[in-house]
N, C-alpha and C positions, 0 to 999 in steps of 0.2 A: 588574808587575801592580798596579791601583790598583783600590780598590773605591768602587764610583758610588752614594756613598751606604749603602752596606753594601745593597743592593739586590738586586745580583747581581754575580760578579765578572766582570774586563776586563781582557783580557789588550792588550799594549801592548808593541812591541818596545822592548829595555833598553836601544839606541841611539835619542838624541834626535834630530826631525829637526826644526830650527827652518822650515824654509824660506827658507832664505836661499842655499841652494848647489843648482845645479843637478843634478847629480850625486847628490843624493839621491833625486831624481825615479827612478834605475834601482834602487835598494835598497828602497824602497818597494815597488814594483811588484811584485818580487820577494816579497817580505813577503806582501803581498796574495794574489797569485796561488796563493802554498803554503796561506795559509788557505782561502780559497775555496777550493781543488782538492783540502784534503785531503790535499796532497804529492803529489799523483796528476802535475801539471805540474810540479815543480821535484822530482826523484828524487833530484837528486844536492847538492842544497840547504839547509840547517840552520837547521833557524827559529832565528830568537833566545830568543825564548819561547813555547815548546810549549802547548798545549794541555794536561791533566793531566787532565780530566773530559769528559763528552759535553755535559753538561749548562752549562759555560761559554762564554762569548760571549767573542770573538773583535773587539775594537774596530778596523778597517783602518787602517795609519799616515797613507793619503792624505787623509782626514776632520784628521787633523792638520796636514800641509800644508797643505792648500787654506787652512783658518782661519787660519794663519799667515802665508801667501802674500799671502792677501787683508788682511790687516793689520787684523783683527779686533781688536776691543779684551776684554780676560780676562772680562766679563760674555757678548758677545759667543760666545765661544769656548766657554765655558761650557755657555751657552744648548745651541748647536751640538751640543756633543760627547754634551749628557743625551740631546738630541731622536735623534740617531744612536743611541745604545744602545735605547732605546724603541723603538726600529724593529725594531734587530735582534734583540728581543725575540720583539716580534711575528712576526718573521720565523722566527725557532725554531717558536713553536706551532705556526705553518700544517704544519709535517713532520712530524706525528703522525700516524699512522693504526692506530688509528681516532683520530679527531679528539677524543673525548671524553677522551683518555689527556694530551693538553697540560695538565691541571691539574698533573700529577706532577713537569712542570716549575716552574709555578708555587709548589707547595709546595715545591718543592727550594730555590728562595731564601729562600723565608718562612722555611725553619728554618735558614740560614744569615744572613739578618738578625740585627742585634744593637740594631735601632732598637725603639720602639712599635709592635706588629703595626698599629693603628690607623692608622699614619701609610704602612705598606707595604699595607693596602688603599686607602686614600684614593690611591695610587698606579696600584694596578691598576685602580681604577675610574676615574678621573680622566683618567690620562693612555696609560695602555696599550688602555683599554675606547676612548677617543676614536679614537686610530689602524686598529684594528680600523672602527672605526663611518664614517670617512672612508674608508677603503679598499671596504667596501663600497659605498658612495654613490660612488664613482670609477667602480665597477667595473676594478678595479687589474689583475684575470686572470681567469681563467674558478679564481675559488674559493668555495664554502661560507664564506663570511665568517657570513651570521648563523646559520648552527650556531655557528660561533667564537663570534661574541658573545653567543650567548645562554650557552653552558657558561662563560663569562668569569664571566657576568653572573650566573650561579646561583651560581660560587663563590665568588665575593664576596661579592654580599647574604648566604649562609648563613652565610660568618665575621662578617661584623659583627653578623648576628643576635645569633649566640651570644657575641659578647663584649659586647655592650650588656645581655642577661642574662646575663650571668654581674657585669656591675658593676653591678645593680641593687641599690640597698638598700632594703630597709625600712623602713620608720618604724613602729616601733611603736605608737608613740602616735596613728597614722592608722588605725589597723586597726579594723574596725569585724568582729564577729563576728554571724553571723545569731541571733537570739535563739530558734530553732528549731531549732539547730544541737544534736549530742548535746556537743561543748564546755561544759562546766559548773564555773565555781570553780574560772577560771583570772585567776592574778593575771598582770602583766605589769611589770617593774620595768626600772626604765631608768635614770635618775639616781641614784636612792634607792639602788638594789643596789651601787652603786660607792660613795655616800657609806658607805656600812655596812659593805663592805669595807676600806674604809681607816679608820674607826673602829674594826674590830673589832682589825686591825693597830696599830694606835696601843696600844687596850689592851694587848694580846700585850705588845708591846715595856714597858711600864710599870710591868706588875706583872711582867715579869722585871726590869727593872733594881729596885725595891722589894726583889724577893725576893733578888735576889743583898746588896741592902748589908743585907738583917735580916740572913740568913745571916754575912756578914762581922761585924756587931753582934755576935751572938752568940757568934764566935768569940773576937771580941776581949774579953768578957766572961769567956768561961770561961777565959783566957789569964794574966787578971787577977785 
């Protein structure tokens, strides 16, 4: 299993297939056919790596050969293997019904991301909301695409809303108050409060060390 991005995970059988032998062409297929089917087609068959959640995509090893086959170069391949998962992304939402509940998948990665939520919408919007948006424009099957994209499209602008306010700061020192306002004989301290907290610190620390060497003075006085 490798994770794309820390995005969502992907499962991937633990035998590599470079494409260079033909005979890998029937272990694949194989592969394939038990993901797709569910097991339903290969009963008596043992994935290599199981599935463990509903909610997990399933990368097909043939999207690996082909790229290899064709003698793709590692950008190449790369490219290839993100745009496949993006697919099959999208390919999950459409199985919800009702169709409004495909967010619960989206949120299911989001809290297993470990990246910048900003950078995991910029995702959904960008590049998962595009696939949607061309499928539609294809007309890819007889589906509700723009119900799809529009619940896409809500749940994204609503998280970025709220994290663009929630990093909003203030400036104090911009704040302008109504002079009609019931606010009255309010000061606003900004630099000032922190120089005078560490002045007031500095003292602290000064007439302790004073008062500990009189103390010691004293001692040594009466000693003497």
């Amino acid at each position: 299993m490798i994770k794309h991005h820390n995005f969502f995970k992907v499962h991937l059988p633990k035998k590599e297939y470079k494409g260079e032998n033909e005979n890998e062409l029937v272990d694949i297929l194989m592969e394939e056919a038990h993901l797709v089917s569910d097991g339903k087609w290969t009963k008596d068959y043992e994935p290599t790596n199981p599935k463990i959640d509903k909610f997990e995509i399933s990368l097909y090893p043939s999207i690996l050969y082909a790229v290899n086959k064709l003698g793709f170069s590692e950008q190449e391949k790369f490219q290839r293997i993100n745009h496949s998962i993006d697919v099959g992304f999208v390919d999950f939402l459409e199985r919800f019904n009702p169709l409004y509940k495909c967010t619960s998948f989206i949120e299911y990665h989001l809290y297993h991301y470990k990246g910048e939520k900003r950078e995991f919408y910029k995702h959904i919007k960008y590049q998962i909301l595009t696939i949607i948006k061309n499928r539609k424009k294809g007309k890819r099957k007889n589906f509700d695409y723009e119900s799809l994209e529009q619940i896409v499209q809500d749940w994204v602008d609503e998280k970025m809303s709220k994290q663009e306010n929630n990093s909003t700061i203030f400036n104090a020192k911009n704040l302008i108050v109504n002079q009609k306002s019931k606010i009255k004989n309010q000061s606003i301290k900004t630099d000032g409060k922190e120089k005078e907290s560490n002045w007031n610190k500095t003292n602290v620390i000064i007439a302790l060390i004073v008062g500990i060497a009189t103390i010691i003075s004293i001692i040594w006085q009466i000693m003497n």
